[in-house]
N, CA, C and O atoms as a GROMACS GRO file, in nm:
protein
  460
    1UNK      N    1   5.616   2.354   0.983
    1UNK     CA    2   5.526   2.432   0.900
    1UNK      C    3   5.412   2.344   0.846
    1UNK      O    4   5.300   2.395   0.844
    2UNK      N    5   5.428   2.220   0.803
    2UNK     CA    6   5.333   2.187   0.758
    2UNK      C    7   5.248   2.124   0.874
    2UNK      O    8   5.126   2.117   0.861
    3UNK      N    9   5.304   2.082   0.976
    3UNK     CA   10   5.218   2.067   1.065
    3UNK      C   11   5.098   2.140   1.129
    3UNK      O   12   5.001   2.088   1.182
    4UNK      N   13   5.133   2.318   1.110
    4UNK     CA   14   5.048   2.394   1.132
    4UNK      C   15   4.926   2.386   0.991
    4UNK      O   16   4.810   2.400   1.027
    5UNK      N   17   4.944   2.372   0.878
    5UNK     CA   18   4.862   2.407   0.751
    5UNK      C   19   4.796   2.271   0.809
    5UNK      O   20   4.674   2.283   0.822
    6UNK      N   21   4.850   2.134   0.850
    6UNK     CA   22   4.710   2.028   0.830
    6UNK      C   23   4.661   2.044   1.003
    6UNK      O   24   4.579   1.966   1.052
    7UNK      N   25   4.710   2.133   1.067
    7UNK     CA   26   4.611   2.132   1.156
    7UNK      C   27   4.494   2.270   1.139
    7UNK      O   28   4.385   2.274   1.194
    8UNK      N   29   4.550   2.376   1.049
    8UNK     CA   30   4.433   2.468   1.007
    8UNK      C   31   4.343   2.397   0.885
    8UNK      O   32   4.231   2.434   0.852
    9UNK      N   33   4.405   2.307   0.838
    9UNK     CA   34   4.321   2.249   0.755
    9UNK      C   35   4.189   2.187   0.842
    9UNK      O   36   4.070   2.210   0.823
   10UNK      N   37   4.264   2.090   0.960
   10UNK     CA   38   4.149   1.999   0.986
   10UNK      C   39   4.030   2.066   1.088
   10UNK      O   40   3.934   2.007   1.136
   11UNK      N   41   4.073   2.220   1.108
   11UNK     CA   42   4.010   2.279   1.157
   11UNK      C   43   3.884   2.321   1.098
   11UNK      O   44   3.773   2.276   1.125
   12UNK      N   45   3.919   2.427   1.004
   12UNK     CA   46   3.834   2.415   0.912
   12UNK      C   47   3.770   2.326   0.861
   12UNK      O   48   3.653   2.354   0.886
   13UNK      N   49   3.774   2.208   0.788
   13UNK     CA   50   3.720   2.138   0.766
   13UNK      C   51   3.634   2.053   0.892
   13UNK      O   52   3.515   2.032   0.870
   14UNK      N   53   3.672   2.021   0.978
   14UNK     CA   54   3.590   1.945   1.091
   14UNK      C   55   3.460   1.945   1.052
   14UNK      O   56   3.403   1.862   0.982
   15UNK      N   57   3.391   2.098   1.127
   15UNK     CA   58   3.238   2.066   1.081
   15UNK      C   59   3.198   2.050   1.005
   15UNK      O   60   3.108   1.968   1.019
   16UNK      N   61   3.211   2.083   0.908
   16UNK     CA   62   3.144   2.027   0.747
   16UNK      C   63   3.030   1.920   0.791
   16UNK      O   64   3.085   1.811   0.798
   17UNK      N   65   2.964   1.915   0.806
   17UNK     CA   66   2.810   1.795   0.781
   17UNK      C   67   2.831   1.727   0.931
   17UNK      O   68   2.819   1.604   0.939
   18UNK      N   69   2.859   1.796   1.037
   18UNK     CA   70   2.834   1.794   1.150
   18UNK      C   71   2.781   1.904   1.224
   18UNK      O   72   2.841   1.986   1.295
   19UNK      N   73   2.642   1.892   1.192
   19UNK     CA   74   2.561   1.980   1.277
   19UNK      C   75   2.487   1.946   1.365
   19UNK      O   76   2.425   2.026   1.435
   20UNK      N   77   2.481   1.809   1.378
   20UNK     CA   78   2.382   1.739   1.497
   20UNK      C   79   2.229   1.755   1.476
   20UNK      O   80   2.151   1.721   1.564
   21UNK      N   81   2.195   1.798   1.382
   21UNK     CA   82   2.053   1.811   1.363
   21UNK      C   83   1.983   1.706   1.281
   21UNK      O   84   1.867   1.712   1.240
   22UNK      N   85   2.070   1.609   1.264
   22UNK     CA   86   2.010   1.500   1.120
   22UNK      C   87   1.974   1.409   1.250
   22UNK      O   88   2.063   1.386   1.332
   23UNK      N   89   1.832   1.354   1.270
   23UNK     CA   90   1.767   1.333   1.324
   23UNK      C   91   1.736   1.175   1.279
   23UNK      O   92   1.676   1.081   1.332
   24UNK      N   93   1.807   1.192   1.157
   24UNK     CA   94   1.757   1.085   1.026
   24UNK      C   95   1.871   1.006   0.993
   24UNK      O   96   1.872   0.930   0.896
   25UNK      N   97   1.998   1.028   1.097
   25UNK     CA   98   2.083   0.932   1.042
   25UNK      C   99   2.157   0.831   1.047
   25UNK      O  100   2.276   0.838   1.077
   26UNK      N  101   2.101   0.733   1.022
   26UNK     CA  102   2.050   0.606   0.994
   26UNK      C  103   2.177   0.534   0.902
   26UNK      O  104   2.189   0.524   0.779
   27UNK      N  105   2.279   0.480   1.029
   27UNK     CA  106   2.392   0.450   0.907
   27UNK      C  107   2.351   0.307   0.865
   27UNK      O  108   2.313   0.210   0.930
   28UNK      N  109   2.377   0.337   0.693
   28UNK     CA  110   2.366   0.218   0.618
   28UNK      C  111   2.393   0.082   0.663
   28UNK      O  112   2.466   0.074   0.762
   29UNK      N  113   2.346  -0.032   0.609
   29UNK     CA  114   2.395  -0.168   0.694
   29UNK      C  115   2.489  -0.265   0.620
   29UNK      O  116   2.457  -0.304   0.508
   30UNK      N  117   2.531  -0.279   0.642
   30UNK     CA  118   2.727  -0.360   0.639
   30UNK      C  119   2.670  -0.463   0.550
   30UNK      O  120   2.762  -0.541   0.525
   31UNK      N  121   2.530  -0.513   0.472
   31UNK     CA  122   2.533  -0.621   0.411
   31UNK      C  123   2.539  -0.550   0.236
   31UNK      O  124   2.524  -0.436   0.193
   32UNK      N  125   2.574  -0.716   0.158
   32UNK     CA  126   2.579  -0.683   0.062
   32UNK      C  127   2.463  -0.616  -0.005
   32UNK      O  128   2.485  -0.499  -0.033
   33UNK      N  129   2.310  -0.674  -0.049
   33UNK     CA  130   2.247  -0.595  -0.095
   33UNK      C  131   2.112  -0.564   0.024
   33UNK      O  132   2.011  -0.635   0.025
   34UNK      N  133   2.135  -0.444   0.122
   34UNK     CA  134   2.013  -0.441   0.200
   34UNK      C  135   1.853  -0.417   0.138
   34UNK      O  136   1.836  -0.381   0.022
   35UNK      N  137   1.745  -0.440   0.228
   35UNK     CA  138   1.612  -0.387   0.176
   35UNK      C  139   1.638  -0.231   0.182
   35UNK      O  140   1.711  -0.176   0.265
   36UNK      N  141   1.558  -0.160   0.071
   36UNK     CA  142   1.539  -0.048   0.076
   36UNK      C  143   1.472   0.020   0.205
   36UNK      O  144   1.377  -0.030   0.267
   37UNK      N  145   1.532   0.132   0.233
   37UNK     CA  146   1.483   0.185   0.330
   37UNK      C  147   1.397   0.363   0.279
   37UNK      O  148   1.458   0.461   0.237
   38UNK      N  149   1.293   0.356   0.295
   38UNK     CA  150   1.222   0.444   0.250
   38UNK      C  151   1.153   0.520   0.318
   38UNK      O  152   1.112   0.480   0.426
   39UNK      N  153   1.118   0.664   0.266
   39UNK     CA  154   1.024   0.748   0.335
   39UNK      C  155   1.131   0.867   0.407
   39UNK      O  156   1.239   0.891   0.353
   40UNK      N  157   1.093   0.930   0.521
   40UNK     CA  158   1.166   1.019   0.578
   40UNK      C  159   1.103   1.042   0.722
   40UNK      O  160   0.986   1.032   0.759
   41UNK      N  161   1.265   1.090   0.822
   41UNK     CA  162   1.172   1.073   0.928
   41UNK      C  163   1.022   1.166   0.985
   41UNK      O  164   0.983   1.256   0.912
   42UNK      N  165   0.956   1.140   1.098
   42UNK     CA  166   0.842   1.216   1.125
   42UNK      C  167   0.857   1.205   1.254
   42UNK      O  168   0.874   1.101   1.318
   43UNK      N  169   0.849   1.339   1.302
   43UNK     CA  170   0.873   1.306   1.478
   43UNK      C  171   0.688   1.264   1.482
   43UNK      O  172   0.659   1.180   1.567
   44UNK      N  173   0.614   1.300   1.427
   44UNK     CA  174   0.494   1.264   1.475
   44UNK      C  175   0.465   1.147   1.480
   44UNK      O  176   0.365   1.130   1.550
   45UNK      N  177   0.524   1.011   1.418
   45UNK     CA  178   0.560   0.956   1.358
   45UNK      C  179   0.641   0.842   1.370
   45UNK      O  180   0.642   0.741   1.299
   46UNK      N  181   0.706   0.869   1.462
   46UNK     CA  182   0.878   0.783   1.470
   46UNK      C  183   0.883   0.666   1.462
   46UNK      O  184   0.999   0.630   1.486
   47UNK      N  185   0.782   0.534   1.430
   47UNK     CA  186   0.832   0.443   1.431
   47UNK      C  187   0.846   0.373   1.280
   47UNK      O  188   0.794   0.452   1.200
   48UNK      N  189   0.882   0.288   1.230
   48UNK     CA  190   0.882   0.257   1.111
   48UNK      C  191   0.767   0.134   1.090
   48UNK      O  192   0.721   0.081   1.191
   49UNK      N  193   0.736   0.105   0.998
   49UNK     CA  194   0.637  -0.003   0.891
   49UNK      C  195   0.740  -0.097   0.852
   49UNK      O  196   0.847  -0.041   0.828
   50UNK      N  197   0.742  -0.196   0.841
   50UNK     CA  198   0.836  -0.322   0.819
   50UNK      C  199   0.779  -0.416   0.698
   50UNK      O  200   0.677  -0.478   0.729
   51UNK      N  201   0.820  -0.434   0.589
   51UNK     CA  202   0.722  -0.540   0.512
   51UNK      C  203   0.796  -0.676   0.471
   51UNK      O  204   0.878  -0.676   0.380
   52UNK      N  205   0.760  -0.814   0.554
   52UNK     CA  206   0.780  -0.891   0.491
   52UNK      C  207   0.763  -0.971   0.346
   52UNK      O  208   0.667  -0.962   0.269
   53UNK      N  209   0.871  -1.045   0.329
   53UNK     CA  210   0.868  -1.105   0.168
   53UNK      C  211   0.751  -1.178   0.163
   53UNK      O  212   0.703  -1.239   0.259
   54UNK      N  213   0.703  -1.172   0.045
   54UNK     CA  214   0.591  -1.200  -0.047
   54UNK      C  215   0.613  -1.400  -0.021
   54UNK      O  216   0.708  -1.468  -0.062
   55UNK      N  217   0.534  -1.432   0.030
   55UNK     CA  218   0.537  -1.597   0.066
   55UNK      C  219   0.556  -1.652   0.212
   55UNK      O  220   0.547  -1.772   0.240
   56UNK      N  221   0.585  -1.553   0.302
   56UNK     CA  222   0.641  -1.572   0.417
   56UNK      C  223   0.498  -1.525   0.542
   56UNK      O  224   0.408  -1.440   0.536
   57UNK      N  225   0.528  -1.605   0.623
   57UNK     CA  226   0.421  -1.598   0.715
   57UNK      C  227   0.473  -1.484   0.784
   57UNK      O  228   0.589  -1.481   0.825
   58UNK      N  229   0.372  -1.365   0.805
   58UNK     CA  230   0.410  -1.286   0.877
   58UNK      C  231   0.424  -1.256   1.032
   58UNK      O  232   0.500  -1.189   1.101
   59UNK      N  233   0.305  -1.347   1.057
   59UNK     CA  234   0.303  -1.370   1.259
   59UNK      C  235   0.433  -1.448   1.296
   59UNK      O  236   0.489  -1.441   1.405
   60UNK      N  237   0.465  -1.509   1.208
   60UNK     CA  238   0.555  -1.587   1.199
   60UNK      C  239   0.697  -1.572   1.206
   60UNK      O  240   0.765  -1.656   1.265
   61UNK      N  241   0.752  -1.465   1.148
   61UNK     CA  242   0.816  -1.357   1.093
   61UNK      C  243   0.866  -1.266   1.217
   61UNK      O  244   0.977  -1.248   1.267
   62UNK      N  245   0.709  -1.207   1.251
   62UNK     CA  246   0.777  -1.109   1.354
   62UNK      C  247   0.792  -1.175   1.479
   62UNK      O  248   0.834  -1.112   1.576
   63UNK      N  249   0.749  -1.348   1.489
   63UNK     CA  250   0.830  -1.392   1.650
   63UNK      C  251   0.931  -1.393   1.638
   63UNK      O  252   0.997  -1.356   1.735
   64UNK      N  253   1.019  -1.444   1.490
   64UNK     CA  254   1.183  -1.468   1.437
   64UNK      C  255   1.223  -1.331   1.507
   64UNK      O  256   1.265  -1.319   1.622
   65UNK      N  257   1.196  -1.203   1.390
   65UNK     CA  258   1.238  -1.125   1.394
   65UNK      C  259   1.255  -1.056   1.557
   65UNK      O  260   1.364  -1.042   1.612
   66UNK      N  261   1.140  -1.023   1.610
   66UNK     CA  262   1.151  -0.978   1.760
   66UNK      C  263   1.228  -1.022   1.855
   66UNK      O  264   1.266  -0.947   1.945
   67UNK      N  265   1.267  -1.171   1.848
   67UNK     CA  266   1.318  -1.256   1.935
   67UNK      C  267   1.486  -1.226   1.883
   67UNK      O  268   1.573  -1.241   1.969
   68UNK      N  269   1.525  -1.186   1.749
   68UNK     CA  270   1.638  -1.211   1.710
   68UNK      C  271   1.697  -1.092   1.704
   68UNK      O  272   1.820  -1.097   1.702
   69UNK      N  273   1.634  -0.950   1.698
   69UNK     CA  274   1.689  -0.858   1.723
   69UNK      C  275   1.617  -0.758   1.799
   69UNK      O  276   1.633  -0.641   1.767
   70UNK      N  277   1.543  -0.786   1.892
   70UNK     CA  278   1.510  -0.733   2.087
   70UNK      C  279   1.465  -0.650   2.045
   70UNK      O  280   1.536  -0.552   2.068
   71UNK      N  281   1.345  -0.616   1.970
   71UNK     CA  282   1.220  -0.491   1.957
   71UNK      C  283   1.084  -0.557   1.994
   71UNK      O  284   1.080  -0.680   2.001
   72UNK      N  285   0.981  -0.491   2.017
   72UNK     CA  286   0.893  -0.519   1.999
   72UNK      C  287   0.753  -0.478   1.895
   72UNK      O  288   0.785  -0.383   1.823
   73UNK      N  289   0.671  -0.504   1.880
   73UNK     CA  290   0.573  -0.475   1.778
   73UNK      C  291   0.490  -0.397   1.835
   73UNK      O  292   0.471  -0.408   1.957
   74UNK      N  293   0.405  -0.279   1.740
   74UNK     CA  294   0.310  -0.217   1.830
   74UNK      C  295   0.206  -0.233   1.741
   74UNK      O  296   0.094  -0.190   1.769
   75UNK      N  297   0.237  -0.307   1.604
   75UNK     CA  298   0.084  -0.380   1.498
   75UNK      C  299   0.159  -0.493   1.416
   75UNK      O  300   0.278  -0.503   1.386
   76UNK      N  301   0.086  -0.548   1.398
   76UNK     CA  302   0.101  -0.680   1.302
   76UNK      C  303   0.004  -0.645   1.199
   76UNK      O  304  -0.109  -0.647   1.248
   77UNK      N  305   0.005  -0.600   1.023
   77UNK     CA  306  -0.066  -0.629   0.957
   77UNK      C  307  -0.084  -0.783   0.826
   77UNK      O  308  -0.015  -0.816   0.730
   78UNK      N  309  -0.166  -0.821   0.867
   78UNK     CA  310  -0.196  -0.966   0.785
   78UNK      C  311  -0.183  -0.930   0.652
   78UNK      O  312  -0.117  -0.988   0.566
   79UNK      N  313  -0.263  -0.812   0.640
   79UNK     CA  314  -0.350  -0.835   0.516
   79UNK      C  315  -0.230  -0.821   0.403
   79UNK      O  316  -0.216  -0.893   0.304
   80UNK      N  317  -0.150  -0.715   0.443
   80UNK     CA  318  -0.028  -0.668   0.380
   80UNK      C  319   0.117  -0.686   0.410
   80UNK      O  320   0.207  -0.619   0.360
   81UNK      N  321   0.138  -0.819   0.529
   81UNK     CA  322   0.295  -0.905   0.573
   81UNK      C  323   0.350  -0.768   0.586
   81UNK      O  324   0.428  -0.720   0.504
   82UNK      N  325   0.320  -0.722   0.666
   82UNK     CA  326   0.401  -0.575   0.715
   82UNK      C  327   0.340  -0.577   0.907
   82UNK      O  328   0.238  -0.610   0.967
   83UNK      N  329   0.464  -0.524   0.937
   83UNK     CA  330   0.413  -0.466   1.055
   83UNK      C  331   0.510  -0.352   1.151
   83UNK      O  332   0.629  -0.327   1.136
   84UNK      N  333   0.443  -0.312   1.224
   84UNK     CA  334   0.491  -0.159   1.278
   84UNK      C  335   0.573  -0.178   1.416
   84UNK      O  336   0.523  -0.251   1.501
   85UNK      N  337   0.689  -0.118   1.440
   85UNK     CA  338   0.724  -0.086   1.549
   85UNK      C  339   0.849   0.033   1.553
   85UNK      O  340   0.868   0.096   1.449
   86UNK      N  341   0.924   0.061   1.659
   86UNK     CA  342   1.001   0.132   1.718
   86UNK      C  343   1.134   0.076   1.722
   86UNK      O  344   1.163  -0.012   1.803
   87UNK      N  345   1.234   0.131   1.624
   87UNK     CA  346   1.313   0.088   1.635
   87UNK      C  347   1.461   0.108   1.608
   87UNK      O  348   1.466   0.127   1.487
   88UNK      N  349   1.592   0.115   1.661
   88UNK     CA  350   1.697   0.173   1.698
   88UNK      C  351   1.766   0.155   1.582
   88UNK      O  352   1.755   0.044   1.530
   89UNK      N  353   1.859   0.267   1.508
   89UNK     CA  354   1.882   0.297   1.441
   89UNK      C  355   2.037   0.133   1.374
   89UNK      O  356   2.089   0.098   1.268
   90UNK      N  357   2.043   0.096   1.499
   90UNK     CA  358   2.154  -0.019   1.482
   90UNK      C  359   1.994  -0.151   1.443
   90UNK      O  360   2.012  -0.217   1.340
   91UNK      N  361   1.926  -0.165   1.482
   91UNK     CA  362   1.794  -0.221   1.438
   91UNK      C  363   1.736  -0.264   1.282
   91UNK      O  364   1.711  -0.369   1.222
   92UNK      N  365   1.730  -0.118   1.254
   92UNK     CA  366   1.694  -0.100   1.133
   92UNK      C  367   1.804  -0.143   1.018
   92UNK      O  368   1.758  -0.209   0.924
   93UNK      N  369   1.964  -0.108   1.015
   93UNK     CA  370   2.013  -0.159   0.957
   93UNK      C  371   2.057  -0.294   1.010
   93UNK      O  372   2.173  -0.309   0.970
   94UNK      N  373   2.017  -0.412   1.091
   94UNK     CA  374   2.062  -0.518   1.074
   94UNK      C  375   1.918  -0.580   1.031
   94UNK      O  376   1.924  -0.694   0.986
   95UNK      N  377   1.773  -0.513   1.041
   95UNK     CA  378   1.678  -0.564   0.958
   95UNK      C  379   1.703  -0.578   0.834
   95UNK      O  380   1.713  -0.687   0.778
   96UNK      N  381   1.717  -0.455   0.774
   96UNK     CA  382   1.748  -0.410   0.653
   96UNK      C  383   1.835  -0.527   0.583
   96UNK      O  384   1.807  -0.536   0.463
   97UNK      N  385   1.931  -0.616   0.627
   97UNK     CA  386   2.003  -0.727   0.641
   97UNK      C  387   1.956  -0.891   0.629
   97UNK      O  388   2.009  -0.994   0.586
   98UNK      N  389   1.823  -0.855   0.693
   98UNK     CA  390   1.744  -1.003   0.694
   98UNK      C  391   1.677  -1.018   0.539
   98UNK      O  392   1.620  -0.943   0.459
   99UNK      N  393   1.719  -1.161   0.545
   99UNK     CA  394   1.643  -1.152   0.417
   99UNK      C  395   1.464  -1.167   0.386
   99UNK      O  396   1.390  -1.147   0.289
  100UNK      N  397   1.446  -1.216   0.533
  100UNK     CA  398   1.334  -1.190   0.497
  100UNK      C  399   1.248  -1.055   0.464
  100UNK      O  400   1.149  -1.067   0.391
  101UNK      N  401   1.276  -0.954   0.507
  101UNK     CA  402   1.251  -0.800   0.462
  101UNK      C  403   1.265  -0.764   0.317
  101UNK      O  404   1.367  -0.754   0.249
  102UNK      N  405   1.102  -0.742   0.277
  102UNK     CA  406   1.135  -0.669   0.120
  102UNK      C  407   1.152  -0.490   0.164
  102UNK      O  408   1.214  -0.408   0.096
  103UNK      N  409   1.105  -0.474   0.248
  103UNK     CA  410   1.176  -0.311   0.286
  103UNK      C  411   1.149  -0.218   0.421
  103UNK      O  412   1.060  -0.237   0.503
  104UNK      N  413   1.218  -0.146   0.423
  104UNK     CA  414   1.164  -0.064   0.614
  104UNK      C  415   1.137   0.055   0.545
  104UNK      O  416   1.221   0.094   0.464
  105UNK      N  417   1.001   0.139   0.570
  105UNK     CA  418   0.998   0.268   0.602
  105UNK      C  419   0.950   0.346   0.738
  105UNK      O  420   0.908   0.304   0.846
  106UNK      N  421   0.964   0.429   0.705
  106UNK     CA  422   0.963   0.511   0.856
  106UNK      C  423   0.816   0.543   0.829
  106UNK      O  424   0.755   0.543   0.722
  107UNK      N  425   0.778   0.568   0.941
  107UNK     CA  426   0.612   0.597   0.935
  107UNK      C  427   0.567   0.674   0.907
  107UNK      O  428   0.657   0.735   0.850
  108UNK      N  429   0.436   0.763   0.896
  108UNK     CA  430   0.400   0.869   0.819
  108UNK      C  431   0.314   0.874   0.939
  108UNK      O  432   0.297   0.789   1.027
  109UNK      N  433   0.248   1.034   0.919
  109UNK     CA  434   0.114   1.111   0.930
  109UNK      C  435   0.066   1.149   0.802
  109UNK      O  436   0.125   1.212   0.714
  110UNK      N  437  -0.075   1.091   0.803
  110UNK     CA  438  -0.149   1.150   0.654
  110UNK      C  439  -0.253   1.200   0.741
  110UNK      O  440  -0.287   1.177   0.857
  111UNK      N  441  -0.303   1.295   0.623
  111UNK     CA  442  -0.463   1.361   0.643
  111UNK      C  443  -0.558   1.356   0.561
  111UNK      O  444  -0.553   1.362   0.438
  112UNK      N  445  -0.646   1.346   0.629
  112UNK     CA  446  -0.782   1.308   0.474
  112UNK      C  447  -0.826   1.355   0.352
  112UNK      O  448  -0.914   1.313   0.275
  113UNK      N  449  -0.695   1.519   0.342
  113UNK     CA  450  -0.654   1.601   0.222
  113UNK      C  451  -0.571   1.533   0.160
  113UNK      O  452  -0.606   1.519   0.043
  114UNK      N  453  -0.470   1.482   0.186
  114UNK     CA  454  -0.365   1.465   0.136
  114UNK      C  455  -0.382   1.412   0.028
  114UNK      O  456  -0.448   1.308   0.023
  115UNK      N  457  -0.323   1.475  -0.101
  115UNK     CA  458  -0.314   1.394  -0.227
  115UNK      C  459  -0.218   1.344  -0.285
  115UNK      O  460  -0.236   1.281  -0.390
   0.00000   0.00000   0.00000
């Protein structure tokens, strides 16, 4: 008998927050305190903005970084130790991990309205 109640249990319960539509999910990364990960996804959009720590050479940065976890770059910004690429959801949380990263967000579309 009770074998039948925890298998109608786990029936029922199964799907609960398995709908396959989270597009966005991005499991957390196994370190103690990761960089924040910010923004939300955008299919228009999909790759994320990367910002290195405040003191750190950024060209610099993304040969470490590229070479150490197999992405590539599709911008390097100077001005702001950030730069842009495409990148796999196992990616993002072992960036998220480096210390050199003050944070990852996912990329945006803006418009010249937008306030």
């Amino acid at each position: 008998m009770r074998s039948i109640w925890l298998t109608c249990a786990l029936l029922l319960l199964g799907p609960v927050g398995c709908d396959g539509d989270d597009e966005d999910a991005i499991a957390g990364p196994s370190c103690g305190a990761p960089a924040p990960l910010l923004g939300t996804y955008d299919a228009r959009a999909p790759g994320f903005i990367i910002a290195v720590q405040a003191g750190l050479d950024v060209t610099q940065e993304v040969g470490r970084l590229t070479q150490a976890y197999g992405f590539k770059t599709s911008r390097v910004f100077t001005s702001i130790s950030a730069f842009a690429a495409e990148l796999t959801d196992d990616q993002v949380a072992r960036l998220r991990c480096d210390s050199a990263i003050q944070y990852v967000q996912h990329d945006s579309v803006s418009s010249p309205n937008a306030r």
